[in-house]
N, CA and C atoms of all chains as a GROMACS GRO file, in nm:
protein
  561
    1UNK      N    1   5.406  10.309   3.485
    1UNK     CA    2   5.510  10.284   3.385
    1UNK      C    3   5.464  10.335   3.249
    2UNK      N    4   5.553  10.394   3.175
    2UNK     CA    5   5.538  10.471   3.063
    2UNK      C    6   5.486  10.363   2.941
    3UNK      N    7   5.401  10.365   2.867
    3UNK     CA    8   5.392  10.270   2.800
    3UNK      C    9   5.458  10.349   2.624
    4UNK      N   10   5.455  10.198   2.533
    4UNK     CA   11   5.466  10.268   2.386
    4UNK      C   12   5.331  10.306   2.313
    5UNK      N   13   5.268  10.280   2.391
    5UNK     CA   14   5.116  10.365   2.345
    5UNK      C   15   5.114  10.509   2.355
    6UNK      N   16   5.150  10.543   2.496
    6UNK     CA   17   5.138  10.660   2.566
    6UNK      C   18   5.213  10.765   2.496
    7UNK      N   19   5.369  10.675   2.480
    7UNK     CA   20   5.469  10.770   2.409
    7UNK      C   21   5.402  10.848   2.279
    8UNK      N   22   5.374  10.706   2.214
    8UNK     CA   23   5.296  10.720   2.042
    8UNK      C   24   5.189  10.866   2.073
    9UNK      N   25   5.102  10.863   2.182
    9UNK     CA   26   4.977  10.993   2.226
    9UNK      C   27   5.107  11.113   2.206
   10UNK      N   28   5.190  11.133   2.300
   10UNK     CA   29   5.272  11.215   2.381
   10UNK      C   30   5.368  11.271   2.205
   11UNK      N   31   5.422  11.223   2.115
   11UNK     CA   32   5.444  11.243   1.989
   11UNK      C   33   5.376  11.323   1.910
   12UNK      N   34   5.256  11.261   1.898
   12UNK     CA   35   5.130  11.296   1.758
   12UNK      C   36   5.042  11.393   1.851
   13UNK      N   37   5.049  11.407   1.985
   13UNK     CA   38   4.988  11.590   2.047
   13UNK      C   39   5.100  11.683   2.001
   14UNK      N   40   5.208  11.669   2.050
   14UNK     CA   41   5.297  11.736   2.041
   14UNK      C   42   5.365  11.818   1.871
   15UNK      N   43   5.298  11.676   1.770
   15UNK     CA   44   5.374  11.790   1.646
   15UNK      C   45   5.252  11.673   1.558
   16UNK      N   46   5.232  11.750   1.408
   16UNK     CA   47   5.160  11.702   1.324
   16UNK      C   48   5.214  11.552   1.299
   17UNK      N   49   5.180  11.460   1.264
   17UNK     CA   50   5.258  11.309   1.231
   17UNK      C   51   5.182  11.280   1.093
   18UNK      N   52   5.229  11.225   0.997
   18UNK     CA   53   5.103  11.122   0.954
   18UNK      C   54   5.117  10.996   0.989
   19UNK      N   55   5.207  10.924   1.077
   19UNK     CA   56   5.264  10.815   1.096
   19UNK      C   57   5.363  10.817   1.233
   20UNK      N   58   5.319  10.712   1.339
   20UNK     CA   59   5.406  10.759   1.418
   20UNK      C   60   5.402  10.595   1.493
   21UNK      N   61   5.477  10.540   1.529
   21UNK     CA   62   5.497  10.316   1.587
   21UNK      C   63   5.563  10.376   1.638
   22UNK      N   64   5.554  10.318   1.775
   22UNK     CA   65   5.655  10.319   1.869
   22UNK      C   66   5.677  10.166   1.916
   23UNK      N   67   5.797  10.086   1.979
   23UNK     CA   68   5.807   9.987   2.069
   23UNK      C   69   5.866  10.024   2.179
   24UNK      N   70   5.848   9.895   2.254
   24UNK     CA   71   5.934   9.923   2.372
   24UNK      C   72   5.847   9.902   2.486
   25UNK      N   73   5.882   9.734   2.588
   25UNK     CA   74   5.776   9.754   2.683
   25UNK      C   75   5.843   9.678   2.823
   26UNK      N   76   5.967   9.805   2.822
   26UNK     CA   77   6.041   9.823   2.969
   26UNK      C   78   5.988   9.935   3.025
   27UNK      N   79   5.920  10.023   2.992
   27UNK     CA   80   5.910  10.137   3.044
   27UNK      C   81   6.018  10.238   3.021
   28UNK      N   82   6.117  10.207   2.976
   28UNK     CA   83   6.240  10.321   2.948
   28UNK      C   84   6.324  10.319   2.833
   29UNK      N   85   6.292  10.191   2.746
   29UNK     CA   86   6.353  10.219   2.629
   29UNK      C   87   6.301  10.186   2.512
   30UNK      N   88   6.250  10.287   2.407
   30UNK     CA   89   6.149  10.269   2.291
   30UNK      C   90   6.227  10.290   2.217
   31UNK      N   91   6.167  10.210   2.049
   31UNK     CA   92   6.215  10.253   1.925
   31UNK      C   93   6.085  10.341   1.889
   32UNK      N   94   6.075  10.402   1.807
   32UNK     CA   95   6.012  10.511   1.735
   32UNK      C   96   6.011  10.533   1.590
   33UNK      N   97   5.951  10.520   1.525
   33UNK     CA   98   5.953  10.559   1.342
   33UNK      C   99   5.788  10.701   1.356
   34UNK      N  100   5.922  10.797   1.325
   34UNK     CA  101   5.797  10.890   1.303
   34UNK      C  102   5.817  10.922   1.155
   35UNK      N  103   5.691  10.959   1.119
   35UNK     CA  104   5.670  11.054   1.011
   35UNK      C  105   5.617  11.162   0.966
   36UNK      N  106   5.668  11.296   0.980
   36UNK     CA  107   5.568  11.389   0.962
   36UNK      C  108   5.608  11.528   0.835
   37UNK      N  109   5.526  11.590   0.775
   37UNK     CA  110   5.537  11.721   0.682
   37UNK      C  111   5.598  11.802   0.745
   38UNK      N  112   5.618  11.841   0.913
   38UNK     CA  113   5.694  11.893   0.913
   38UNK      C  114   5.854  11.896   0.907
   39UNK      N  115   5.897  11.790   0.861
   39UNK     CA  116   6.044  11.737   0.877
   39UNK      C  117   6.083  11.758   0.709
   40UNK      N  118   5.982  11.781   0.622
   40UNK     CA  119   6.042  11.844   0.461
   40UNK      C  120   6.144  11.941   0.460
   41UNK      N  121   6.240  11.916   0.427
   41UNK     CA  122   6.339  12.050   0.428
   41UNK      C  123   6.461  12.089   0.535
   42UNK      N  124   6.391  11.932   0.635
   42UNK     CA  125   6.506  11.952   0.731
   42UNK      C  126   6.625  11.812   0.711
   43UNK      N  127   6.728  11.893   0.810
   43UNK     CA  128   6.780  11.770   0.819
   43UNK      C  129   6.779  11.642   0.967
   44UNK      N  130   6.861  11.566   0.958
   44UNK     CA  131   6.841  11.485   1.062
   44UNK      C  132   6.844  11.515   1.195
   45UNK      N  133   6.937  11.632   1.217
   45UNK     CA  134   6.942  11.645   1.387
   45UNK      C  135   6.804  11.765   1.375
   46UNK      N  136   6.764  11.866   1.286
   46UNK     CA  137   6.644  11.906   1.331
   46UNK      C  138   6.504  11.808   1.311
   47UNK      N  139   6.503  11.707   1.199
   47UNK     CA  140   6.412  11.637   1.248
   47UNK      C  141   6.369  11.614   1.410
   48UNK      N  142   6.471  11.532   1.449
   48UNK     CA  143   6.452  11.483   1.580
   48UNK      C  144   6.467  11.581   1.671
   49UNK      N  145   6.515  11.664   1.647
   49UNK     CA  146   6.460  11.811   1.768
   49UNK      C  147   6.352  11.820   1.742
   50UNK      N  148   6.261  11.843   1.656
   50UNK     CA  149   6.091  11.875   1.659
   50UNK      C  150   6.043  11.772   1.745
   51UNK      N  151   6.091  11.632   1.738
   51UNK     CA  152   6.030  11.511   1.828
   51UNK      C  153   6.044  11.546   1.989
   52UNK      N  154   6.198  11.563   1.978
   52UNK     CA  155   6.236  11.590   2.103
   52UNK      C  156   6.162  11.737   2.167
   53UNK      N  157   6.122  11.840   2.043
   53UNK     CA  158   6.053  11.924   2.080
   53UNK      C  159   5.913  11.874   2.186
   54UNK      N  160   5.829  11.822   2.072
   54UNK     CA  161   5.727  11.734   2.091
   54UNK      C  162   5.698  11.722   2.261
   55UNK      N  163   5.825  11.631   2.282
   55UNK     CA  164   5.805  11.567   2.426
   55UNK      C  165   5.870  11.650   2.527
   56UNK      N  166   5.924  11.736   2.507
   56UNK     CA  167   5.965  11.829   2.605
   56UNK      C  168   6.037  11.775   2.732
   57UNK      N  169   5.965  11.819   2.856
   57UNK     CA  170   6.008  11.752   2.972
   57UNK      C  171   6.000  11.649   3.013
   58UNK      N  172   5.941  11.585   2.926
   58UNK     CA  173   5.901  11.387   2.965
   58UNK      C  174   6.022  11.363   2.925
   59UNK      N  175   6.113  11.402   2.820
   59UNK     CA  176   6.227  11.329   2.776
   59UNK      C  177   6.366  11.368   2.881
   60UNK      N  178   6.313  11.440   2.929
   60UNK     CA  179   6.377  11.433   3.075
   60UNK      C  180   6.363  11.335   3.220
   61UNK      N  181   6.255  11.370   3.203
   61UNK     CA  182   6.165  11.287   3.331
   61UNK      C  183   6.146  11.183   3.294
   62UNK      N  184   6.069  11.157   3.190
   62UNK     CA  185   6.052  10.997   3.197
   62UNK      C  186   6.110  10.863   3.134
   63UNK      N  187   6.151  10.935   2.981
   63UNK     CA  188   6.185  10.868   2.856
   63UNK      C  189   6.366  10.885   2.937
   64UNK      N  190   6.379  10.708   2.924
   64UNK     CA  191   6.535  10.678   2.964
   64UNK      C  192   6.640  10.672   2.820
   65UNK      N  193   6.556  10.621   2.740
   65UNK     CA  194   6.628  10.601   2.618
   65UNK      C  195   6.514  10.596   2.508
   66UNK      N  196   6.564  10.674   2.412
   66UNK     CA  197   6.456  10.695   2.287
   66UNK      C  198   6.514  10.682   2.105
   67UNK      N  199   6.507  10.538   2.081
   67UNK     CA  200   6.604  10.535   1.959
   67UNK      C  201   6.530  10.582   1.852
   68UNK      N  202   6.525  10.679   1.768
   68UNK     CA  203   6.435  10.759   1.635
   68UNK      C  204   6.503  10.696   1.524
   69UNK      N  205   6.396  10.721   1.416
   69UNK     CA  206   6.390  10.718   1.274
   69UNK      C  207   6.283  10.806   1.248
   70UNK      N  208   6.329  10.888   1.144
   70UNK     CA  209   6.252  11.044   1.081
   70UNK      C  210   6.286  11.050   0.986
   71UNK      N  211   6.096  10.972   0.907
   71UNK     CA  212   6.103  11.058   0.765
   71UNK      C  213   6.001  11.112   0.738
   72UNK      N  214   6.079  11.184   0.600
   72UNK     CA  215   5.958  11.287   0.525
   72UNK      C  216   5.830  11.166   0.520
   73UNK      N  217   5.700  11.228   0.453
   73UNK     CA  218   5.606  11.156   0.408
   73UNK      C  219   5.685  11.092   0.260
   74UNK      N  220   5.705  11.191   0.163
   74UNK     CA  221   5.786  11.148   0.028
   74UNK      C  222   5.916  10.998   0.098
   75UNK      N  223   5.950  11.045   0.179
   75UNK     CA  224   6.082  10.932   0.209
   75UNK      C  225   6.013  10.791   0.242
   76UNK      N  226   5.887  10.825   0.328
   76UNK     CA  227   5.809  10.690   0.388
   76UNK      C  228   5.749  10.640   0.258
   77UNK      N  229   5.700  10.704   0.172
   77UNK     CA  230   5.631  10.624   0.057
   77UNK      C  231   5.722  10.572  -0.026
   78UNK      N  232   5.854  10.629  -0.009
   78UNK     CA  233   5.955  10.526  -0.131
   78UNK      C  234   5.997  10.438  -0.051
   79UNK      N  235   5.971  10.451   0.101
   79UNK     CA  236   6.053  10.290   0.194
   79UNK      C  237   6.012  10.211   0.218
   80UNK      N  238   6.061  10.104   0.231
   80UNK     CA  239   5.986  10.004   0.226
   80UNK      C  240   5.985   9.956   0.426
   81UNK      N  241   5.978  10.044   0.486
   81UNK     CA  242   5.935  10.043   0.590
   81UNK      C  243   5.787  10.067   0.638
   82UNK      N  244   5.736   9.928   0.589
   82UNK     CA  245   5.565   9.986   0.648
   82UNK      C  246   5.469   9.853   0.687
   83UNK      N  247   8.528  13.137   3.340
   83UNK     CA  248   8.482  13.111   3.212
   83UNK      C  249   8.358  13.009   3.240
   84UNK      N  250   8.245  13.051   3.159
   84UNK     CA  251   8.103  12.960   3.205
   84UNK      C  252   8.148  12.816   3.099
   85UNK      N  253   7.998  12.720   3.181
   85UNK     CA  254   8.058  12.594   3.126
   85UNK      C  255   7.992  12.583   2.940
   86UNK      N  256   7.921  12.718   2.918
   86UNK     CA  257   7.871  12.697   2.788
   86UNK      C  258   8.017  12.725   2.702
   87UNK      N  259   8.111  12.792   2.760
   87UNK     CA  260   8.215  12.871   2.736
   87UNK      C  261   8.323  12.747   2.708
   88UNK      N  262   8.324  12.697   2.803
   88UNK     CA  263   8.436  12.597   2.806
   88UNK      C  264   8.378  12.434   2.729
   89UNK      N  265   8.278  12.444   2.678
   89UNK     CA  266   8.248  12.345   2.618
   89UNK      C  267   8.271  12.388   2.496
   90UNK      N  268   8.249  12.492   2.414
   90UNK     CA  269   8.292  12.618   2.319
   90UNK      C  270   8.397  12.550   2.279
   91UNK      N  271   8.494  12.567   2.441
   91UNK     CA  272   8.675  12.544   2.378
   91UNK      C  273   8.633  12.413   2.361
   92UNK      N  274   8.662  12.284   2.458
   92UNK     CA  275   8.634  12.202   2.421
   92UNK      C  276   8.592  12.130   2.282
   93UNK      N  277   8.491  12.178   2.157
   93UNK     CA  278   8.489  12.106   2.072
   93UNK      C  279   8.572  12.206   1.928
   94UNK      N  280   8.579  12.289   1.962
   94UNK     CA  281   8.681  12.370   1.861
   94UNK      C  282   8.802  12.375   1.865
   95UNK      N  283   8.871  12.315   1.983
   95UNK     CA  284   9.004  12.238   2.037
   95UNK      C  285   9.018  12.128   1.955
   96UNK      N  286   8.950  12.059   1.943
   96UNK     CA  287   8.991  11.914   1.897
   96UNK      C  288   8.887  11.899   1.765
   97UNK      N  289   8.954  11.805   1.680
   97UNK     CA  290   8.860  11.778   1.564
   97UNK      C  291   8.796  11.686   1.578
   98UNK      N  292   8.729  11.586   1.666
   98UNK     CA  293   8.640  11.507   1.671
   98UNK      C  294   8.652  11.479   1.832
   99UNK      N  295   8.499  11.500   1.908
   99UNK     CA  296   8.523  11.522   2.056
   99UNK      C  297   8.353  11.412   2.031
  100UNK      N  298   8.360  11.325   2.162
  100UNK     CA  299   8.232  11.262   2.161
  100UNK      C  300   8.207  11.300   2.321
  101UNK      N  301   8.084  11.336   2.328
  101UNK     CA  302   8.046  11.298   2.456
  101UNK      C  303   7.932  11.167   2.476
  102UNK      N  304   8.015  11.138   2.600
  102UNK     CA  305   7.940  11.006   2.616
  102UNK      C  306   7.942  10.954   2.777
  103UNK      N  307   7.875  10.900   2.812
  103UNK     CA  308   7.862  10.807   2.970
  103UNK      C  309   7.977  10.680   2.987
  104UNK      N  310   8.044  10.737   3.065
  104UNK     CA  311   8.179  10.656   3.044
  104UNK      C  312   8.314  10.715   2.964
  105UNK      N  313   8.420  10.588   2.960
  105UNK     CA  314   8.500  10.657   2.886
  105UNK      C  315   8.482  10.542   2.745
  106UNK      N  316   8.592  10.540   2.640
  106UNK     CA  317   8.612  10.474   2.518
  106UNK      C  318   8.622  10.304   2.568
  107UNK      N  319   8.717  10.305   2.688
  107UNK     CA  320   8.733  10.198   2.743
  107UNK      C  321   8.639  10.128   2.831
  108UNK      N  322   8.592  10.220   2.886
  108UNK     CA  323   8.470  10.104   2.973
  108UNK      C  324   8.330  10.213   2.993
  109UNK      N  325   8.273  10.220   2.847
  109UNK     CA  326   8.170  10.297   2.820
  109UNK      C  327   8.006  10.235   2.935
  110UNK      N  328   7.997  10.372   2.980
  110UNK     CA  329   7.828  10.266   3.089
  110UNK      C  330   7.749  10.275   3.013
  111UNK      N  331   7.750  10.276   2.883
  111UNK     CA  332   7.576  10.296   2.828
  111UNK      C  333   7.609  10.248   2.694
  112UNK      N  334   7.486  10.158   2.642
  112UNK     CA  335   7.529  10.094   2.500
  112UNK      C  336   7.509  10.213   2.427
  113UNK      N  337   7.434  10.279   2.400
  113UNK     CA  338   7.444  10.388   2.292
  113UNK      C  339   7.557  10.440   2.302
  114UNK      N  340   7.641  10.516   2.417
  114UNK     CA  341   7.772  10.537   2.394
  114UNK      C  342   7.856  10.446   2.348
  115UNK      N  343   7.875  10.327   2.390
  115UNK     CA  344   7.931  10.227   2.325
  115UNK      C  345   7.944  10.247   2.177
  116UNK      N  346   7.835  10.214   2.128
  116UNK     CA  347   7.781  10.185   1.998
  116UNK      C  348   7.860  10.350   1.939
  117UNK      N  349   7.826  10.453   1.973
  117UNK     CA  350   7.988  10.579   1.889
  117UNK      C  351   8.080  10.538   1.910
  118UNK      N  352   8.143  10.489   2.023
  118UNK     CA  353   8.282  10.493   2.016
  118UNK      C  354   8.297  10.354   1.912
  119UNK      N  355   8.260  10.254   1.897
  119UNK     CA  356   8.265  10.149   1.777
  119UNK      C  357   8.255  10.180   1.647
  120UNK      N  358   8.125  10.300   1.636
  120UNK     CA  359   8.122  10.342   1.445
  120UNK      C  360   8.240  10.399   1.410
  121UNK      N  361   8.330  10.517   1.547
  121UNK     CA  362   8.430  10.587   1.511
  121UNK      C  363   8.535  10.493   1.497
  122UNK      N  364   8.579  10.359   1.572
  122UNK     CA  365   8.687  10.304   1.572
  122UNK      C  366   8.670  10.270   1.421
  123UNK      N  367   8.563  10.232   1.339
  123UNK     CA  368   8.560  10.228   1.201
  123UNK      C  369   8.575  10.302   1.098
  124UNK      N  370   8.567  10.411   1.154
  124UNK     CA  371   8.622  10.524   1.108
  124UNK      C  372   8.754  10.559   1.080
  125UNK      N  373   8.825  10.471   1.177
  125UNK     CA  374   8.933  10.516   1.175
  125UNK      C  375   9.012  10.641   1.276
  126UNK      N  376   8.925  10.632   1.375
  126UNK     CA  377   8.927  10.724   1.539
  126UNK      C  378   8.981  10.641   1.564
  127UNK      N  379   9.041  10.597   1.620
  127UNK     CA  380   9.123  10.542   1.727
  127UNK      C  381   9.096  10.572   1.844
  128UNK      N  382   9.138  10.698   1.874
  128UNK     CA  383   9.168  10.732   2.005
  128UNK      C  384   9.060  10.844   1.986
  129UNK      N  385   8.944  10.885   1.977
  129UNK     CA  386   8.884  11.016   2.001
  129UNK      C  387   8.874  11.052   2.181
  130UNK      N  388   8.888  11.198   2.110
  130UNK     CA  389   8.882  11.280   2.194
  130UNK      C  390   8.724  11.288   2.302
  131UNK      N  391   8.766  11.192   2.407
  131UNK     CA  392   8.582  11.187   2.459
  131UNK      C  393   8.546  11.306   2.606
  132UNK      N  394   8.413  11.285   2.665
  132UNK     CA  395   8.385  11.362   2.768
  132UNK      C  396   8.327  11.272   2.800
  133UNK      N  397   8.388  11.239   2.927
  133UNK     CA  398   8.261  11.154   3.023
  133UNK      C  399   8.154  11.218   3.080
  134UNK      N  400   8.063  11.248   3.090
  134UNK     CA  401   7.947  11.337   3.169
  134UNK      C  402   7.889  11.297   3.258
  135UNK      N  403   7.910  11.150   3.325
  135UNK     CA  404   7.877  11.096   3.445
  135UNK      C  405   8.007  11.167   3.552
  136UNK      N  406   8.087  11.215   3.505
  136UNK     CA  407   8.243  11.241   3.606
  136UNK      C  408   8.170  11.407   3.585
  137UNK      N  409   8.089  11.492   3.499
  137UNK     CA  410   8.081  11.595   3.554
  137UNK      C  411   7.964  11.666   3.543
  138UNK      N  412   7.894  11.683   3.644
  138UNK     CA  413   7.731  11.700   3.608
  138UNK      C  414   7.710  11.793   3.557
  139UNK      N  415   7.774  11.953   3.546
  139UNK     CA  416   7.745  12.053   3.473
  139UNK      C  417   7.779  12.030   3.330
  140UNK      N  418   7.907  11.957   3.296
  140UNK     CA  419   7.877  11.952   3.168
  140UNK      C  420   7.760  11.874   3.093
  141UNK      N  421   7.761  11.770   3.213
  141UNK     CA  422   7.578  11.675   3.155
  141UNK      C  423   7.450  11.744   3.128
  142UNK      N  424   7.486  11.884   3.237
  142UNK     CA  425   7.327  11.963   3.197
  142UNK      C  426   7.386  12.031   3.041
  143UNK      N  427   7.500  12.112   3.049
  143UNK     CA  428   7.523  12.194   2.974
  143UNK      C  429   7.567  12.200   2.842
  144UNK      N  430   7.603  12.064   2.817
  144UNK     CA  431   7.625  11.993   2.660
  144UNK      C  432   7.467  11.935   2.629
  145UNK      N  433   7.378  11.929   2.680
  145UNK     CA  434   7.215  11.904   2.650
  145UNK      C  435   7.193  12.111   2.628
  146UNK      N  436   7.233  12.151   2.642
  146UNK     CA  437   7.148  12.290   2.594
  146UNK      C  438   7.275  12.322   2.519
  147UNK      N  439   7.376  12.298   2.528
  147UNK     CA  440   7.501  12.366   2.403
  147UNK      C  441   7.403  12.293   2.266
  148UNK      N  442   7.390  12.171   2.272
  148UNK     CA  443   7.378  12.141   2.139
  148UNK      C  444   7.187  12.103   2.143
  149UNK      N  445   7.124  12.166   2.163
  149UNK     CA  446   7.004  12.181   2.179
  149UNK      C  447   6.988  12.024   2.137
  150UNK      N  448   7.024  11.926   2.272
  150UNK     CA  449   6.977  11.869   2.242
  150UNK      C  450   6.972  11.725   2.356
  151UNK      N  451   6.866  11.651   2.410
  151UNK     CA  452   6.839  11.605   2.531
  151UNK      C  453   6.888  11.483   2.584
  152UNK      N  454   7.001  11.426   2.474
  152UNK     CA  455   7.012  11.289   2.506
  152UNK      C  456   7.186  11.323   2.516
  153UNK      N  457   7.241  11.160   2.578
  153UNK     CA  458   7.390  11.176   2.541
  153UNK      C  459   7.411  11.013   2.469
  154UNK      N  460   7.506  10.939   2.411
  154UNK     CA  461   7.590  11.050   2.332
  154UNK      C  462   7.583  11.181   2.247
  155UNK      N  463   7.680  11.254   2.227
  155UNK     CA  464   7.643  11.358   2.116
  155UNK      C  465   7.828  11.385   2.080
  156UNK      N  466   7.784  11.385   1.939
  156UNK     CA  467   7.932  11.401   1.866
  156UNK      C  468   7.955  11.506   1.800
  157UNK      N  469   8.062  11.561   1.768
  157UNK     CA  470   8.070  11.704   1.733
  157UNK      C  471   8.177  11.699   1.667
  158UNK      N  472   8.224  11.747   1.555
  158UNK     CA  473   8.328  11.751   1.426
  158UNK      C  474   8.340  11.878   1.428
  159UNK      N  475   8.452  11.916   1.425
  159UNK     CA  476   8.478  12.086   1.405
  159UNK      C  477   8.418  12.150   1.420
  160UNK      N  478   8.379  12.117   1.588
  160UNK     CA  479   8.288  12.265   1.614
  160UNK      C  480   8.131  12.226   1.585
  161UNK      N  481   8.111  12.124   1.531
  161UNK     CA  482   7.955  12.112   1.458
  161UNK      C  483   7.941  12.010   1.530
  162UNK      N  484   7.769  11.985   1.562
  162UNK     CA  485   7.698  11.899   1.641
  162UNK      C  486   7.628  11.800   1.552
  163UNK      N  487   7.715  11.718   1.492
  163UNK     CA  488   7.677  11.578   1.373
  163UNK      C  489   7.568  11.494   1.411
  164UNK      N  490   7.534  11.483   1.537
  164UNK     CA  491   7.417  11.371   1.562
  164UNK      C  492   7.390  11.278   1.708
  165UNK      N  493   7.323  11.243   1.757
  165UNK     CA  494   7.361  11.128   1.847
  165UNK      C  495   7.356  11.022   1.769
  166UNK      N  496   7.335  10.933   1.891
  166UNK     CA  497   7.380  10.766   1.822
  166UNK      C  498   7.283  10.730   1.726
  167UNK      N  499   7.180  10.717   1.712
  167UNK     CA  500   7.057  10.708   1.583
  167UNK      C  501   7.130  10.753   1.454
  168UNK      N  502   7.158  10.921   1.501
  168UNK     CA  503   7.195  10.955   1.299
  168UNK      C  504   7.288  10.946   1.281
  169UNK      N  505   7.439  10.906   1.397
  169UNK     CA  506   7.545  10.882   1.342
  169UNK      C  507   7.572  10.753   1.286
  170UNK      N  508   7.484  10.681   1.305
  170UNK     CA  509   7.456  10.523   1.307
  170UNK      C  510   7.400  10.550   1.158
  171UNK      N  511   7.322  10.608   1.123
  171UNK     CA  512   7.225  10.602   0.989
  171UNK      C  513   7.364  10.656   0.923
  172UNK      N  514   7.464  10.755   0.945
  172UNK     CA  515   7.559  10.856   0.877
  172UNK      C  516   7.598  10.725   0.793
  173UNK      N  517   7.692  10.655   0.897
  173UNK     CA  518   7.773  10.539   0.921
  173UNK      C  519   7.750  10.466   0.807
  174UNK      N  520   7.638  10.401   0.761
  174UNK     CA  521   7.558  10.316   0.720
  174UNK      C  522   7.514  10.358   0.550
  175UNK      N  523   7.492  10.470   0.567
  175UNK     CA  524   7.499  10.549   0.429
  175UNK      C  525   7.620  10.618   0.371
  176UNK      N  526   7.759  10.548   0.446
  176UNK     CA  527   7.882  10.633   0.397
  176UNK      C  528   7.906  10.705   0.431
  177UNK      N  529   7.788  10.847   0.468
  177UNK     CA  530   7.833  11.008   0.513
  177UNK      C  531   7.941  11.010   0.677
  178UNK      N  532   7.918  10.935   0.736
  178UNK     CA  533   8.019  10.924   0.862
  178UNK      C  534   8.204  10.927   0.815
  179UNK      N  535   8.164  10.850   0.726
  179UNK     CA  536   8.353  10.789   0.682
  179UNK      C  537   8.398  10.940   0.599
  180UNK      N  538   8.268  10.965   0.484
  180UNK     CA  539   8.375  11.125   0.424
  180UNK      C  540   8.370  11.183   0.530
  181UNK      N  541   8.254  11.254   0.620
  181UNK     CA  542   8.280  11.368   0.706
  181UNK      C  543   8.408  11.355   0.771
  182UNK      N  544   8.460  11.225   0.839
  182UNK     CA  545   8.518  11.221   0.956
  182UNK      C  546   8.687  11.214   0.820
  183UNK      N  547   8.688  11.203   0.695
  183UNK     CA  548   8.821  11.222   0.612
  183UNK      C  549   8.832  11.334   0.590
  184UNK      N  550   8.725  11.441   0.535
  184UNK     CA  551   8.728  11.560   0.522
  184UNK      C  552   8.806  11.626   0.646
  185UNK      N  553   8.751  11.621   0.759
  185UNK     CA  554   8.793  11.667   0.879
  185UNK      C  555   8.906  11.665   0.895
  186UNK      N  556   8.964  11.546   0.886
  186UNK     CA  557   9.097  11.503   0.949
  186UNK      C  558   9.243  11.551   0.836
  187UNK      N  559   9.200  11.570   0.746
  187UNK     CA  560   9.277  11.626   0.599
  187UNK      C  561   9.346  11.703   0.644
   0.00000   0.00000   0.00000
């Protein structure tokens, strides 16, 4: 069973992070708060394509449901999400 | 006509098309759910949906139309606005209600 550890590995290989929590301990449905430099300049649906980049065929295969939040580093230091 | 083709027509046909698992009325998946509810706040009523459990090529082929791996996915004139996460954040920050007035003007 997929854990939110594993996911969190499977994320931060896949693309630079400085910040990356995951929950979720059904095996198929995680929340996610990533944060990474590469998401400066983008917007929301390419944020989460780099993630979705990230995980490639697992988000096929394994990941049943994957709810995101993507911010810049600048966005994470003014939120009070931490 | 291929199904990248006819999904083409499909969201440039209509001004607000959701795809989702299920229909508006008896949606199988809470994230679909959860669009067809932000839009009824919107002021959708009745959007224009795709079930993708009733057709498996469009299930593969609306995941590579809109480069992108999950369903729901909503689309405004032709444009691929978000799944349920950023239409939910849209929603929440206002941008859902102008886009979807702009549109409909």
């Amino acid at each position: 069973m997929l854990t939110a550890n594993e996911l969190r590995d499977y994320i931060m290989n896949g693309l630079p992070c400085d910040h990356v929590e995951v929950l979720g301990d059904d095996g198929q449905h995680f929340e996610a708060l990533v944060v990474s430099p590469q998401f400066t300049g983008k917007n929301k649906v390419q944020q989460h394509q780099l993630v979705y980049f990230a995980l490639g065929e697992r988000m096929r295969a394994e990941i049943h449901a994957l709810s995101m939040r993507t911010l810049t580093p600048d966005a994470w230091a003014q939120s009070a999400i931490k | 006509m291929n199904i990248q083709e006819k999904i083409r027509n499909q969201v440039t046909a209509n001004t607000v098309v959701l795809y989702m698992k299920g229909t508006p009325q008896s949606p199988q998946c809470g994230f679909s759910d959860a669009m067809v509810q932000l839009l009824k706040a919107c002021g959708v009523n009745n959007v224009t949906s795709v079930d993708v459990l009733a057709d498996p090529e469009i299930r593969d082929g609306i995941k590579a139309y809109g480069s992108w791996p999950t369903i729901p996915q909503l689309y405004i004139k032709g444009e691929f606005v978000g799944g349920a996460d950023i239409v939910r954040e849209m929603y929440e920050q206002g941008e859902l209600q102008k886009l979807i007035q702009s549109a409909l003007e």
